[in-house]
PDB file of N, CA, C, O and CB in Angstrom:
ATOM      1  N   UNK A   1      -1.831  -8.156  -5.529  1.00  0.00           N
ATOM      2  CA  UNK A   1      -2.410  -7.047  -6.284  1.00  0.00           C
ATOM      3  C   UNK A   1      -3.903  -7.315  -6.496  1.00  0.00           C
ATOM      4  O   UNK A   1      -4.252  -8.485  -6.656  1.00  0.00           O
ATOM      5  CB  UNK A   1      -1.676  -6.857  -7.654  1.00  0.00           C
ATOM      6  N   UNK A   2      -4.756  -6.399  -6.509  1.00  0.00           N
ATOM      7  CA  UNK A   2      -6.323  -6.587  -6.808  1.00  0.00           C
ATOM      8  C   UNK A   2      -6.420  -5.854  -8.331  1.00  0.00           C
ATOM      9  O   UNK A   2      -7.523  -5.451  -8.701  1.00  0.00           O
ATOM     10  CB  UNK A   2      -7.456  -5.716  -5.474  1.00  0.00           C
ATOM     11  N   UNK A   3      -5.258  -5.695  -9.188  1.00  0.00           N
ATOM     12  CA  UNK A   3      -5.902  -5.244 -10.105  1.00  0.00           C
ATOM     13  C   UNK A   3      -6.257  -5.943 -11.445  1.00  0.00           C
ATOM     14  O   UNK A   3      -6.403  -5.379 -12.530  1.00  0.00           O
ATOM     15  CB  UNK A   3      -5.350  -4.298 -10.257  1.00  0.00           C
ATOM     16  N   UNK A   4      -6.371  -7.274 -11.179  1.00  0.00           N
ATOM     17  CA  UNK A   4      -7.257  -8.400 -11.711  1.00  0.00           C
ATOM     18  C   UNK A   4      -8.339  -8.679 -11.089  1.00  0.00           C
ATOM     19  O   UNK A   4      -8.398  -8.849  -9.871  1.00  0.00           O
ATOM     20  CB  UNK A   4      -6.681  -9.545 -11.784  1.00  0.00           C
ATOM     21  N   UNK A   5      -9.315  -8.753 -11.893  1.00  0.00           N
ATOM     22  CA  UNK A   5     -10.756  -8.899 -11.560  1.00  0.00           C
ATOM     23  C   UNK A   5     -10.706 -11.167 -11.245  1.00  0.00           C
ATOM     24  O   UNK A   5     -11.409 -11.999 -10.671  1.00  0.00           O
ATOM     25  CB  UNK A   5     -12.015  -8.029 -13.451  1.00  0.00           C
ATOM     26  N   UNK A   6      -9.728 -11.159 -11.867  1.00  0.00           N
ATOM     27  CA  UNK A   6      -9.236 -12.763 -11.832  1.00  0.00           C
ATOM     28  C   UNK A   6      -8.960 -13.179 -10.795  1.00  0.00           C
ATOM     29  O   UNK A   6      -9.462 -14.231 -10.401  1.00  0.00           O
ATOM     30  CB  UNK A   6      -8.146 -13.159 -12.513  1.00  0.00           C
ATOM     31  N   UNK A   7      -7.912 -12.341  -9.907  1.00  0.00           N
ATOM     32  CA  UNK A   7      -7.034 -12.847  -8.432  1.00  0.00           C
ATOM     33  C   UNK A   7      -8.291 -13.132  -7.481  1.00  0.00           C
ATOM     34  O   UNK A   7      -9.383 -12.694  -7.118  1.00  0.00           O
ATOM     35  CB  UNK A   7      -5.820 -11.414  -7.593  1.00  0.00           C
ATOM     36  N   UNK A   8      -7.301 -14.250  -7.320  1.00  0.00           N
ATOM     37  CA  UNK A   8      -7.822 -14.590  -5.494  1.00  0.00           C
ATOM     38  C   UNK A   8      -8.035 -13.722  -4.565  1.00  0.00           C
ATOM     39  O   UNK A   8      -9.012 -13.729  -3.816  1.00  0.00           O
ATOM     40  CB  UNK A   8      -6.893 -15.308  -4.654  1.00  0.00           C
ATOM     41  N   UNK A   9      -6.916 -12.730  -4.556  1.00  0.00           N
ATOM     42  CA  UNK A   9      -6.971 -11.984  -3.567  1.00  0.00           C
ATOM     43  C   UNK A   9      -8.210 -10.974  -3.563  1.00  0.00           C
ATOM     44  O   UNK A   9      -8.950 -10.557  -2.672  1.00  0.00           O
ATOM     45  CB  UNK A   9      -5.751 -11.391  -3.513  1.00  0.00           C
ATOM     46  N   UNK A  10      -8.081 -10.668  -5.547  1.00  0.00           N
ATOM     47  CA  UNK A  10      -9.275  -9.479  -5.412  1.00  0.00           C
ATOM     48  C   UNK A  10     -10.891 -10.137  -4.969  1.00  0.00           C
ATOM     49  O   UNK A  10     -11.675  -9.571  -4.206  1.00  0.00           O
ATOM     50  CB  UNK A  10      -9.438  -8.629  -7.154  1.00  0.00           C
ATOM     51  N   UNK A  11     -11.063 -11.091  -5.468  1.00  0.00           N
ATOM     52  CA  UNK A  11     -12.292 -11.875  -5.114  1.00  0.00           C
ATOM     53  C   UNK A  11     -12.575 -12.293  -3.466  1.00  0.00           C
ATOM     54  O   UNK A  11     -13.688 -12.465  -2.969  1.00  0.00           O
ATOM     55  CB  UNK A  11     -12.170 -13.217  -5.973  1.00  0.00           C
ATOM     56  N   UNK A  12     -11.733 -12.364  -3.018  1.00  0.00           N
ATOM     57  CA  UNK A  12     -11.553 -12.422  -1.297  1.00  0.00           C
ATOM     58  C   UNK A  12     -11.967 -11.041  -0.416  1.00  0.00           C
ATOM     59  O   UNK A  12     -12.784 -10.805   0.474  1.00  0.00           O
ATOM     60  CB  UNK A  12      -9.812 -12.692  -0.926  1.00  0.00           C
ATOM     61  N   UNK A  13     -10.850 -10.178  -1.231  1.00  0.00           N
ATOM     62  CA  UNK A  13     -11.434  -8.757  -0.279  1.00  0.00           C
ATOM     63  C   UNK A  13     -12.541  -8.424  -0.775  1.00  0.00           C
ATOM     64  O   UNK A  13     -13.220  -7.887   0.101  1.00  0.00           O
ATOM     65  CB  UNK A  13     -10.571  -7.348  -0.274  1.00  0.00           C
ATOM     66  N   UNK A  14     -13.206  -8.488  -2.008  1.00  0.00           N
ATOM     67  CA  UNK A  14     -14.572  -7.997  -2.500  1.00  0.00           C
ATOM     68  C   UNK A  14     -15.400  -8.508  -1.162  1.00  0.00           C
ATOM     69  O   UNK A  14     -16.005  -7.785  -0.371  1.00  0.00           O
ATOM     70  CB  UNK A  14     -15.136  -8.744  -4.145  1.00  0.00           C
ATOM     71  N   UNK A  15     -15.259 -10.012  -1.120  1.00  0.00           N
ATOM     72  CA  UNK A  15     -16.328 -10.816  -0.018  1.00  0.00           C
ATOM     73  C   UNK A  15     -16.607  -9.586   0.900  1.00  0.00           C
ATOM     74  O   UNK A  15     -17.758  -9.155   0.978  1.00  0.00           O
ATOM     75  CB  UNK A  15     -15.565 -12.330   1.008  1.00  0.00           C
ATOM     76  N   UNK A  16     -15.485  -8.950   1.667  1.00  0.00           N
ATOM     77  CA  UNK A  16     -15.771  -8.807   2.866  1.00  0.00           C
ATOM     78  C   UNK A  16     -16.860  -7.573   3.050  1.00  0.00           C
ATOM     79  O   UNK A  16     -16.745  -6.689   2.201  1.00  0.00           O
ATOM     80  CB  UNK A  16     -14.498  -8.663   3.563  1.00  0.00           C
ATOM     81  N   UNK A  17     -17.874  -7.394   4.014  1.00  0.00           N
ATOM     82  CA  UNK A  17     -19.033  -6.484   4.065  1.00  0.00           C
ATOM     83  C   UNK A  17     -18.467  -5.525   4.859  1.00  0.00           C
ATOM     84  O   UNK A  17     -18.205  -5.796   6.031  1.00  0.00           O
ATOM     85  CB  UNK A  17     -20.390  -7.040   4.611  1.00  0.00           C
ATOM     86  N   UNK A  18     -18.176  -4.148   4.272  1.00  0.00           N
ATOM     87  CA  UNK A  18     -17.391  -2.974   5.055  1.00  0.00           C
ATOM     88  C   UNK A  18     -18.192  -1.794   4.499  1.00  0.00           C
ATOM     89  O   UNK A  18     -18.869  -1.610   3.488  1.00  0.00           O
ATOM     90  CB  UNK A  18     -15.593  -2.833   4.713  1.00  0.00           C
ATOM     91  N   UNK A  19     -17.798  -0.982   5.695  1.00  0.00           N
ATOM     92  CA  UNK A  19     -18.775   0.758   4.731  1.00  0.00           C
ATOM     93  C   UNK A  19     -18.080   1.170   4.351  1.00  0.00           C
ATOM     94  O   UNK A  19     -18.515   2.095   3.666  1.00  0.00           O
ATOM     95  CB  UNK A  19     -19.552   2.131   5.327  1.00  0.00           C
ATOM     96  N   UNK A  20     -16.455   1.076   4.287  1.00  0.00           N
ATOM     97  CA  UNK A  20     -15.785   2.266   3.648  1.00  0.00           C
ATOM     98  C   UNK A  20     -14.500   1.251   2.782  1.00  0.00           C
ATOM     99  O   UNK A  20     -14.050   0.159   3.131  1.00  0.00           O
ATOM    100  CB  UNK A  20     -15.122   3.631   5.040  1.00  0.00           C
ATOM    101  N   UNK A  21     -14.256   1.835   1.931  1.00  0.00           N
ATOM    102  CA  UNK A  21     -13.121   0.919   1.389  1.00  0.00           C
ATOM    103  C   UNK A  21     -11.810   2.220   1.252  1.00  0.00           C
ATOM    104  O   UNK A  21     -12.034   3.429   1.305  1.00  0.00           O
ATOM    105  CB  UNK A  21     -13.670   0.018  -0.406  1.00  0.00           C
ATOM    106  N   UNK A  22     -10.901   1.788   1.130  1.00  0.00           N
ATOM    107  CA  UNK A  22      -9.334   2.898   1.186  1.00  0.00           C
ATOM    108  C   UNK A  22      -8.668   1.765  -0.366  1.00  0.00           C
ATOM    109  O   UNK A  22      -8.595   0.538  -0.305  1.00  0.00           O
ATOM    110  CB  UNK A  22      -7.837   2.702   3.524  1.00  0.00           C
ATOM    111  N   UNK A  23      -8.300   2.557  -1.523  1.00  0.00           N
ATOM    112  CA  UNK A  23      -7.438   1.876  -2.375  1.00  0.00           C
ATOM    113  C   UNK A  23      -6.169   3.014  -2.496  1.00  0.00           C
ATOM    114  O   UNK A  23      -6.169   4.243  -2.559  1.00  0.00           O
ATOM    115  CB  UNK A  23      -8.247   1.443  -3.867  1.00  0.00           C
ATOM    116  N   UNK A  24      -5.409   2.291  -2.499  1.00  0.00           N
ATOM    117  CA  UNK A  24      -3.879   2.767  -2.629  1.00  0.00           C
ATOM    118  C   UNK A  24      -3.339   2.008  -3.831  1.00  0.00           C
ATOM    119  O   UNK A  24      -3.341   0.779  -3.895  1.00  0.00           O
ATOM    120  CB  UNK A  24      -2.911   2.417  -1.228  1.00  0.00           C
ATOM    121  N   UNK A  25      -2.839   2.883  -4.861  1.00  0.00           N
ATOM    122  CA  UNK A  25      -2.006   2.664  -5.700  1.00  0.00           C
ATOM    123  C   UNK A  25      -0.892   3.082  -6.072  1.00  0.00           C
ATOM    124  O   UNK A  25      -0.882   4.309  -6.169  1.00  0.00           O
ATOM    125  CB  UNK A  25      -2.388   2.679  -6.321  1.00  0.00           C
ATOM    126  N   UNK A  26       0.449   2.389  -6.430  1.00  0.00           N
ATOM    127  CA  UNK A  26       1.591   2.646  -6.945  1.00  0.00           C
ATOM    128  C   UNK A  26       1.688   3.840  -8.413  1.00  0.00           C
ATOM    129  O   UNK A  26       2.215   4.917  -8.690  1.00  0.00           O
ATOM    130  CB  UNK A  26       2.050   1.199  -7.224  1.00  0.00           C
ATOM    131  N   UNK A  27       0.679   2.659  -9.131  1.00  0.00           N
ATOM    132  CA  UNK A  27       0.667   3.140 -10.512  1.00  0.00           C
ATOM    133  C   UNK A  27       0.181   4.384 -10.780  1.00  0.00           C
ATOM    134  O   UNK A  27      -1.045   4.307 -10.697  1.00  0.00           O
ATOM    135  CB  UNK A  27      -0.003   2.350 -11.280  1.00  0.00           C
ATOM    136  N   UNK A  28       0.456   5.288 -11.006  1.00  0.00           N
ATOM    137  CA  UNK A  28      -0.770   6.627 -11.692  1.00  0.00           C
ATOM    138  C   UNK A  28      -1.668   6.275 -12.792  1.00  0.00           C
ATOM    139  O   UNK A  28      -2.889   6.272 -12.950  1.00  0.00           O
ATOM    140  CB  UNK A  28       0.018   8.006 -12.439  1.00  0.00           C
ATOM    141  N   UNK A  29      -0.767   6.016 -13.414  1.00  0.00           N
ATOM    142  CA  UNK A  29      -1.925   5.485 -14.325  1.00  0.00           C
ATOM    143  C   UNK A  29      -2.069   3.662 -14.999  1.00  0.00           C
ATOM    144  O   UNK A  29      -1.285   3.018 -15.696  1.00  0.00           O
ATOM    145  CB  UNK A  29      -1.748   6.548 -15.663  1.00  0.00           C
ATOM    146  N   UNK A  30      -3.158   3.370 -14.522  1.00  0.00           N
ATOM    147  CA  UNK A  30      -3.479   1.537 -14.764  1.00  0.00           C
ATOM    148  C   UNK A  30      -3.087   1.206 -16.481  1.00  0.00           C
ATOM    149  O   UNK A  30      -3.199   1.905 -17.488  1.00  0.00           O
ATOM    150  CB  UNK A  30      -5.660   1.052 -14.453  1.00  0.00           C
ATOM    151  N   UNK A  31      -2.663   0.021 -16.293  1.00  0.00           N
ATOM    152  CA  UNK A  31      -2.187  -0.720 -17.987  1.00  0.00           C
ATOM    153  C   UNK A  31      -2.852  -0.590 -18.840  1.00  0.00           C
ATOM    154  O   UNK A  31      -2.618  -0.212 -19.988  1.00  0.00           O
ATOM    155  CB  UNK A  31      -2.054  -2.103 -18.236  1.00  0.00           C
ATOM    156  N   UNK A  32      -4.260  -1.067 -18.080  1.00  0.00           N
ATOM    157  CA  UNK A  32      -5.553  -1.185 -19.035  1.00  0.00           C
ATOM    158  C   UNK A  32      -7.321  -1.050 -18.336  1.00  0.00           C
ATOM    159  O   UNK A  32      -7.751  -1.172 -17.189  1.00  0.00           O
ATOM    160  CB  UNK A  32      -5.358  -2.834 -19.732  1.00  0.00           C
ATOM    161  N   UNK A  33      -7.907  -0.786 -19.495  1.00  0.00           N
ATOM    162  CA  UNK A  33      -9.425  -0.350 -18.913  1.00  0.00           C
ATOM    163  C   UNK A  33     -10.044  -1.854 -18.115  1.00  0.00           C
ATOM    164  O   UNK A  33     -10.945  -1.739 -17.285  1.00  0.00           O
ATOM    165  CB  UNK A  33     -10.665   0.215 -20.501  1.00  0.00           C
ATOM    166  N   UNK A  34      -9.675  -2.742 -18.334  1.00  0.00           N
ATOM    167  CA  UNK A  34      -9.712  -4.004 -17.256  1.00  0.00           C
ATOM    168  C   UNK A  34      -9.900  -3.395 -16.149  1.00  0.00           C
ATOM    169  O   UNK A  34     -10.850  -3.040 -15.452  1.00  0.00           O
ATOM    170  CB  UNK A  34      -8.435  -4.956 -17.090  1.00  0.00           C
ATOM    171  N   UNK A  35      -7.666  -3.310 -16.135  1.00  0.00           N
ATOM    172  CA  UNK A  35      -7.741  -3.037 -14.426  1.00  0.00           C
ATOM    173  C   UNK A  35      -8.146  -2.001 -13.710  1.00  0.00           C
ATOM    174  O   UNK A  35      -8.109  -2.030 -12.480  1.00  0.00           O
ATOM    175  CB  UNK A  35      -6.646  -3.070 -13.861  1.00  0.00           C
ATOM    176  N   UNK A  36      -8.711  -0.652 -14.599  1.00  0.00           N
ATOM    177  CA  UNK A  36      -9.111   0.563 -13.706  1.00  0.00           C
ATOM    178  C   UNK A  36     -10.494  -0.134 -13.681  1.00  0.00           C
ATOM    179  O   UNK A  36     -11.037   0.361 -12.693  1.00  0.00           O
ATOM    180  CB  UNK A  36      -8.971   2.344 -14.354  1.00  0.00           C
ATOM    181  N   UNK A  37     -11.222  -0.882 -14.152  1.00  0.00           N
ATOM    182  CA  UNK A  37     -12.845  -1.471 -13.729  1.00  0.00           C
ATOM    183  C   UNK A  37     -12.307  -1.944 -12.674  1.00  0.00           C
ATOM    184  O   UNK A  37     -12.837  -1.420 -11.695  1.00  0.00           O
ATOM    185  CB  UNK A  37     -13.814  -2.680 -14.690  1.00  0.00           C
ATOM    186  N   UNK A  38     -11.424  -2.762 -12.355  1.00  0.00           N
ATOM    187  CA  UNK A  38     -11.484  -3.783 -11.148  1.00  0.00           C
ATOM    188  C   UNK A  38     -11.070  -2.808 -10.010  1.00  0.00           C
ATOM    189  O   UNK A  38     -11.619  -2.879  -8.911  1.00  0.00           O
ATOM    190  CB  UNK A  38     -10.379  -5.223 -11.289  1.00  0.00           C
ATOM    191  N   UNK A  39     -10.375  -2.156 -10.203  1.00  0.00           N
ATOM    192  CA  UNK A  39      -9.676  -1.049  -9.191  1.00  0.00           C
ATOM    193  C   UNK A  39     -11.164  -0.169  -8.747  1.00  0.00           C
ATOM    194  O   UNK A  39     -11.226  -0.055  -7.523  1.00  0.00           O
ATOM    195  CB  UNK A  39      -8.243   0.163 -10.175  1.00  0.00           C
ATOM    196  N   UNK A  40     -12.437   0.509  -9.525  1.00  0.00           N
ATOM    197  CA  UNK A  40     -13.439   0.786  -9.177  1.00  0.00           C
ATOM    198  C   UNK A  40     -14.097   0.148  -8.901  1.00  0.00           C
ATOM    199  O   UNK A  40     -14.743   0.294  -7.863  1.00  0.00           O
ATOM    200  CB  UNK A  40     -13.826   1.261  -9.607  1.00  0.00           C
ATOM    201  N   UNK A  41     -14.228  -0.787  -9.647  1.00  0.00           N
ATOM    202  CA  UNK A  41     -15.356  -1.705  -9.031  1.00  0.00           C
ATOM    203  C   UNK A  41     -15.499  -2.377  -7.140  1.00  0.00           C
ATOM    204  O   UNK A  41     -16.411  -2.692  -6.376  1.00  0.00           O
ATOM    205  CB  UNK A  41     -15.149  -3.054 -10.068  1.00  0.00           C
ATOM    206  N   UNK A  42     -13.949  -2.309  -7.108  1.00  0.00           N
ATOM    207  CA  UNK A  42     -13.694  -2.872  -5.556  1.00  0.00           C
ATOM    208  C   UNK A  42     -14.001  -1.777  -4.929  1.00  0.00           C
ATOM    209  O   UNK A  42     -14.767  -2.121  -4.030  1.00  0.00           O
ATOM    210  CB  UNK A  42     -12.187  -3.414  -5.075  1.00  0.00           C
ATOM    211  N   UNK A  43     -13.792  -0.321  -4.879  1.00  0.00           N
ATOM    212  CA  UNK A  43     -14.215   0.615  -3.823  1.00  0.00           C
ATOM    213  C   UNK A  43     -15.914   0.869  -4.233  1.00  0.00           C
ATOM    214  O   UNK A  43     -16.808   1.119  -3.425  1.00  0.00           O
ATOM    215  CB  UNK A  43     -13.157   2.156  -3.864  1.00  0.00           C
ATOM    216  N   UNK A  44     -16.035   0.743  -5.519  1.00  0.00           N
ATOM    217  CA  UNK A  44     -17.200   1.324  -5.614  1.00  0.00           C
ATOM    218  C   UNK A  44     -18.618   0.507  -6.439  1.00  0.00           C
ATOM    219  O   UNK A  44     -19.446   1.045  -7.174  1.00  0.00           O
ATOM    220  CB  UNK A  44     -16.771   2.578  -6.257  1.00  0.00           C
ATOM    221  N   UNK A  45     -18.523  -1.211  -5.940  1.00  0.00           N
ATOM    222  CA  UNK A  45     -18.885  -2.128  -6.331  1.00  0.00           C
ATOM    223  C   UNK A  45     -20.287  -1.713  -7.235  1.00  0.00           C
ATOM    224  O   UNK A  45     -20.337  -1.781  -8.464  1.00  0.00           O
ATOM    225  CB  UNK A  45     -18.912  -3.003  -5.227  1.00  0.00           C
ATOM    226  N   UNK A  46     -21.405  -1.270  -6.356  1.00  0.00           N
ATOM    227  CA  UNK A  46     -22.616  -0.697  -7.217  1.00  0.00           C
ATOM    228  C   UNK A  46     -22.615   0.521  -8.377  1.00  0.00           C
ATOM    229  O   UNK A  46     -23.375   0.407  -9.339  1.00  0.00           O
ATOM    230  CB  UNK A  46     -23.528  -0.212  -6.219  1.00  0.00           C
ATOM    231  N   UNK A  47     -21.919   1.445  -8.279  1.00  0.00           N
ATOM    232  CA  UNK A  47     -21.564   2.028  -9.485  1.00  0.00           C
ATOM    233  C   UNK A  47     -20.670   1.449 -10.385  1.00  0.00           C
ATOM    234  O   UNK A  47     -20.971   1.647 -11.562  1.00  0.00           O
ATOM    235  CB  UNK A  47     -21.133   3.115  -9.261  1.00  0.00           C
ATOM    236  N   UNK A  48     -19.550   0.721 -10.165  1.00  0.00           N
ATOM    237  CA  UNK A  48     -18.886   0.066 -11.158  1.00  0.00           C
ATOM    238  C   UNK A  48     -19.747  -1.561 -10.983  1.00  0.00           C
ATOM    239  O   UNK A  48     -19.286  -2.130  -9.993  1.00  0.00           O
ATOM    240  CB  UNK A  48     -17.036   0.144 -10.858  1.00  0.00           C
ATOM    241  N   UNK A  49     -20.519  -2.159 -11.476  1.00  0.00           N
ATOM    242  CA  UNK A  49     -21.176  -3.297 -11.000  1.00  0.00           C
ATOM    243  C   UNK A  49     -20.961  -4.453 -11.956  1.00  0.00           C
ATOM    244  O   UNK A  49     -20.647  -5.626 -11.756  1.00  0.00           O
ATOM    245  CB  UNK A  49     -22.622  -3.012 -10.798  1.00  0.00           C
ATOM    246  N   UNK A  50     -21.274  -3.634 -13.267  1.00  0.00           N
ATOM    247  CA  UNK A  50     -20.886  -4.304 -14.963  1.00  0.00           C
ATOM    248  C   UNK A  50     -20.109  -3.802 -15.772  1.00  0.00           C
ATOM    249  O   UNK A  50     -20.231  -2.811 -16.492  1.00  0.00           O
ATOM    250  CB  UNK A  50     -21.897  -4.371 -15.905  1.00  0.00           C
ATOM    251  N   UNK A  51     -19.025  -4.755 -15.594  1.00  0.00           N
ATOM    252  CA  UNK A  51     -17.594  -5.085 -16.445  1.00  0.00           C
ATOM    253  C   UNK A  51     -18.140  -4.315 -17.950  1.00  0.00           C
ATOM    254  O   UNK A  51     -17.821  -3.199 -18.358  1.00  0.00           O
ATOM    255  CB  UNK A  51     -17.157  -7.215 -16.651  1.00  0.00           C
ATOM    256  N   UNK A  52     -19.046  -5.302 -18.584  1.00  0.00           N
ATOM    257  CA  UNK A  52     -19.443  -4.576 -19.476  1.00  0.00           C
ATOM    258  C   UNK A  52     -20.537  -3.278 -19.916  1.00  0.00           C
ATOM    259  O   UNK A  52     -21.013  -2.930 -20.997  1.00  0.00           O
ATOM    260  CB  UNK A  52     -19.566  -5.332 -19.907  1.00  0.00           C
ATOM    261  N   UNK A  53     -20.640  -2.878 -18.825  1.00  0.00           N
ATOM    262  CA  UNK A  53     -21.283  -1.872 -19.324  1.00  0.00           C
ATOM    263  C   UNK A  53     -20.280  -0.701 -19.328  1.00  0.00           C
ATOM    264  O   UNK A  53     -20.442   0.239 -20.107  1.00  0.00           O
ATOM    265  CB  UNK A  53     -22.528  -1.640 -18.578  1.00  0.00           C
ATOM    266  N   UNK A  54     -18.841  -0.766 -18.128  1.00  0.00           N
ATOM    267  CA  UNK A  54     -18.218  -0.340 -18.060  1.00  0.00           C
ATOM    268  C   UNK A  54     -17.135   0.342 -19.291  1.00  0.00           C
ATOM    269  O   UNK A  54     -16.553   1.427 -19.320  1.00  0.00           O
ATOM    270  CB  UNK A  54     -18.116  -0.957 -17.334  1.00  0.00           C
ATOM    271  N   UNK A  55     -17.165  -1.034 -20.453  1.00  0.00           N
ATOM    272  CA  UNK A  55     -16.973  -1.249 -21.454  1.00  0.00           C
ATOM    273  C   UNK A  55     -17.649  -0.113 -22.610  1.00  0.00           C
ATOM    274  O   UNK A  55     -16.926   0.724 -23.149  1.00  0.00           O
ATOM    275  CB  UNK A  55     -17.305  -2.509 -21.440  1.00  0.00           C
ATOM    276  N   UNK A  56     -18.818  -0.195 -22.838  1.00  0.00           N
ATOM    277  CA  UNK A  56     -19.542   0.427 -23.480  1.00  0.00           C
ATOM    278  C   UNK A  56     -18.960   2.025 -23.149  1.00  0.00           C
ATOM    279  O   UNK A  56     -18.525   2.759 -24.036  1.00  0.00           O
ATOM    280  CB  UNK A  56     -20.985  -0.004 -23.139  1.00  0.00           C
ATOM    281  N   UNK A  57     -19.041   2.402 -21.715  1.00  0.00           N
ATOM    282  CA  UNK A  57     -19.431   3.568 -21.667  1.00  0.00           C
ATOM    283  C   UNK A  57     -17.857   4.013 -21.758  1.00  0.00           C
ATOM    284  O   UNK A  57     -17.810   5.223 -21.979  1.00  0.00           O
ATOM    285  CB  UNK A  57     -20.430   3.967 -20.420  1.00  0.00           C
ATOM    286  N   UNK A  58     -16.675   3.485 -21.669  1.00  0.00           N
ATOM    287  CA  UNK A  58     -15.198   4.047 -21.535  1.00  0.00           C
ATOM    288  C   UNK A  58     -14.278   3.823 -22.389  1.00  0.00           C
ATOM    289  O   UNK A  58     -13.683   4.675 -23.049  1.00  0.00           O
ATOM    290  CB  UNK A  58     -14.595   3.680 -20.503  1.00  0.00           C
ATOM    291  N   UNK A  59     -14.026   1.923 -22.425  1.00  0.00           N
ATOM    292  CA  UNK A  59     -13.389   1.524 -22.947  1.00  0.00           C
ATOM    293  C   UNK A  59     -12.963   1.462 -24.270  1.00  0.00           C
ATOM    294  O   UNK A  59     -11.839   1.392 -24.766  1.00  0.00           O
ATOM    295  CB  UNK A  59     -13.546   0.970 -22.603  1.00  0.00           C
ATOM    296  N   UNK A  60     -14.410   1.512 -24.883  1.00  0.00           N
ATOM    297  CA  UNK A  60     -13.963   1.396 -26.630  1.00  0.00           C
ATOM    298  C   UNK A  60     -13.768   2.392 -27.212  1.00  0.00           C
ATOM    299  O   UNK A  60     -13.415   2.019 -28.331  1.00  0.00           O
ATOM    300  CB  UNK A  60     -14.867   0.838 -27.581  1.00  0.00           C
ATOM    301  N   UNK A  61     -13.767   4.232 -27.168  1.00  0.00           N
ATOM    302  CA  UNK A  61     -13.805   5.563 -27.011  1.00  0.00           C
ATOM    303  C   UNK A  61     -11.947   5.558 -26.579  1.00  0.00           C
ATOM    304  O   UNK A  61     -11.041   6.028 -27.267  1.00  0.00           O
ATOM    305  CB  UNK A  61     -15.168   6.142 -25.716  1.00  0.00           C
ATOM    306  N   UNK A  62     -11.863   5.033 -25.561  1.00  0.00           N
ATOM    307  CA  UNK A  62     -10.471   4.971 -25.295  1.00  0.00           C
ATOM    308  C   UNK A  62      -9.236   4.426 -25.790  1.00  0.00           C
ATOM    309  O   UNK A  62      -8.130   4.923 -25.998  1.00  0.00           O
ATOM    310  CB  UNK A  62     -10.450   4.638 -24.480  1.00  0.00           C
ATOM    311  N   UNK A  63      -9.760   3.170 -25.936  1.00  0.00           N
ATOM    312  CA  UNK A  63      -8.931   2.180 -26.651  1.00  0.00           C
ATOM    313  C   UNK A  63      -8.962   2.730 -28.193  1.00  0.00           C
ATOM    314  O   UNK A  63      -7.930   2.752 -28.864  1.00  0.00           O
ATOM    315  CB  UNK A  63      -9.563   0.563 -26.472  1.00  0.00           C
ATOM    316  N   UNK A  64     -10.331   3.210 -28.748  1.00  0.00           N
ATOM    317  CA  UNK A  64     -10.205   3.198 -30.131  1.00  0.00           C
ATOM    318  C   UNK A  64      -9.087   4.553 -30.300  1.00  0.00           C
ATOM    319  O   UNK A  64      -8.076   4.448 -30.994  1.00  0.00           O
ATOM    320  CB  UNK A  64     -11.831   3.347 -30.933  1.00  0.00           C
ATOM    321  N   UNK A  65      -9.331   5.417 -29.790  1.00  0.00           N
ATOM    322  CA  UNK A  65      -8.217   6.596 -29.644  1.00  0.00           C
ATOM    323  C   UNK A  65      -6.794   6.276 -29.348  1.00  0.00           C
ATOM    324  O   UNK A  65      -5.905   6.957 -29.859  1.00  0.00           O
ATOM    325  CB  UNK A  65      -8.584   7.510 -28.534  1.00  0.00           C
ATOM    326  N   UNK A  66      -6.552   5.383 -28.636  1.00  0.00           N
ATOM    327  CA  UNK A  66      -5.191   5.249 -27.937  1.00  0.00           C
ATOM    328  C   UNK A  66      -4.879   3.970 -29.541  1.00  0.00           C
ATOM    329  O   UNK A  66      -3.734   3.535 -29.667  1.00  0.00           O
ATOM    330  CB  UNK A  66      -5.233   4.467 -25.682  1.00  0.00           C
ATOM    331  N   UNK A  67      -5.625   3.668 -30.249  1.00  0.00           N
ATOM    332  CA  UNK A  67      -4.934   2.913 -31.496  1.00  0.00           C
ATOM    333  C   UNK A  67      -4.715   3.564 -32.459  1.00  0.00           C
ATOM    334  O   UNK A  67      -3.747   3.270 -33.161  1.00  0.00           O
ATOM    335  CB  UNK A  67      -5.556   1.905 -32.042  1.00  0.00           C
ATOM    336  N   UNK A  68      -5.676   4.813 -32.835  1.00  0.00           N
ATOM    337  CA  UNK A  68      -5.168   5.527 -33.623  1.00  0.00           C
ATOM    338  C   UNK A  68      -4.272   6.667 -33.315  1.00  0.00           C
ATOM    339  O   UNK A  68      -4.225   7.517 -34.204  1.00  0.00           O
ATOM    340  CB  UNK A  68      -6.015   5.818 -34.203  1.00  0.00           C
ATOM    341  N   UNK A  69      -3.515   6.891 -32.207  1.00  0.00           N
ATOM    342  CA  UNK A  69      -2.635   7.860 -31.808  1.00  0.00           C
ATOM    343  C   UNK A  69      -1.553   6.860 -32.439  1.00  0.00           C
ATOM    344  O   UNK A  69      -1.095   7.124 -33.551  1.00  0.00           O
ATOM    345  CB  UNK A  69      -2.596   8.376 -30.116  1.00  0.00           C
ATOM    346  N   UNK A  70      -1.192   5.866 -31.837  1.00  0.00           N
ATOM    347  CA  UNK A  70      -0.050   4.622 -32.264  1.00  0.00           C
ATOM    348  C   UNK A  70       0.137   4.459 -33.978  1.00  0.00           C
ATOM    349  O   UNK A  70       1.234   4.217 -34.482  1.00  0.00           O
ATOM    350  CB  UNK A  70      -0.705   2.909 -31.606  1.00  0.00           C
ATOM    351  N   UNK A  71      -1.111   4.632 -34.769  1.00  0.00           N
ATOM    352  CA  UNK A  71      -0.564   4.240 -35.946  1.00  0.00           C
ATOM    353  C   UNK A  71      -0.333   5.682 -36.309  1.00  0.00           C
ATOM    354  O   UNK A  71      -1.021   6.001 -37.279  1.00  0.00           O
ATOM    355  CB  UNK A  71      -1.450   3.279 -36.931  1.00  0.00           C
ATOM    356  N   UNK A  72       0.410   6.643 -35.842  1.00  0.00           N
ATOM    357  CA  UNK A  72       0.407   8.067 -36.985  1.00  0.00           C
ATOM    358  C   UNK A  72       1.709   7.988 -36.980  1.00  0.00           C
ATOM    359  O   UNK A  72       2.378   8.780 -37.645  1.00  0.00           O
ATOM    360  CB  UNK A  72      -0.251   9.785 -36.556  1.00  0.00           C
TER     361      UNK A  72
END
């Protein structure tokens, strides 16, 4: 799976220098804002480039919503 920014595997296929990338996924929708960064970031390395900026602009908007849906 590449949808750890952690794996071997994902850090291996990043290496390789290609013009086009193809991602295929099972999941519809990813666990967490992690793995949809790593899942963009691999097709679309220069627009997704920083983890954290990625952060800023999605994650905490998301997450903070998806905690207060859970406590009602």
């Amino acid at each position: 799976a590449i949808k750890s920014s952690a794996s071997m595997r994902w850090k291996l296929l990043l290496g390789f220098s290609c013009r086009n990338r193809l991602l295929l996924s099972g999941t519809p929708i990813q666990n967490s804002m992690a793995e949809l960064w790593a899942l963009l970031h691999f097709i679309m390395p220069t627009l997704f480039d920083s983890h954290d900026e990625f952060n800023e602009w999605f994650s905490k908007d998301i997450e903070s919503h998806a905690e207060n849906k859970t406590t009602i």
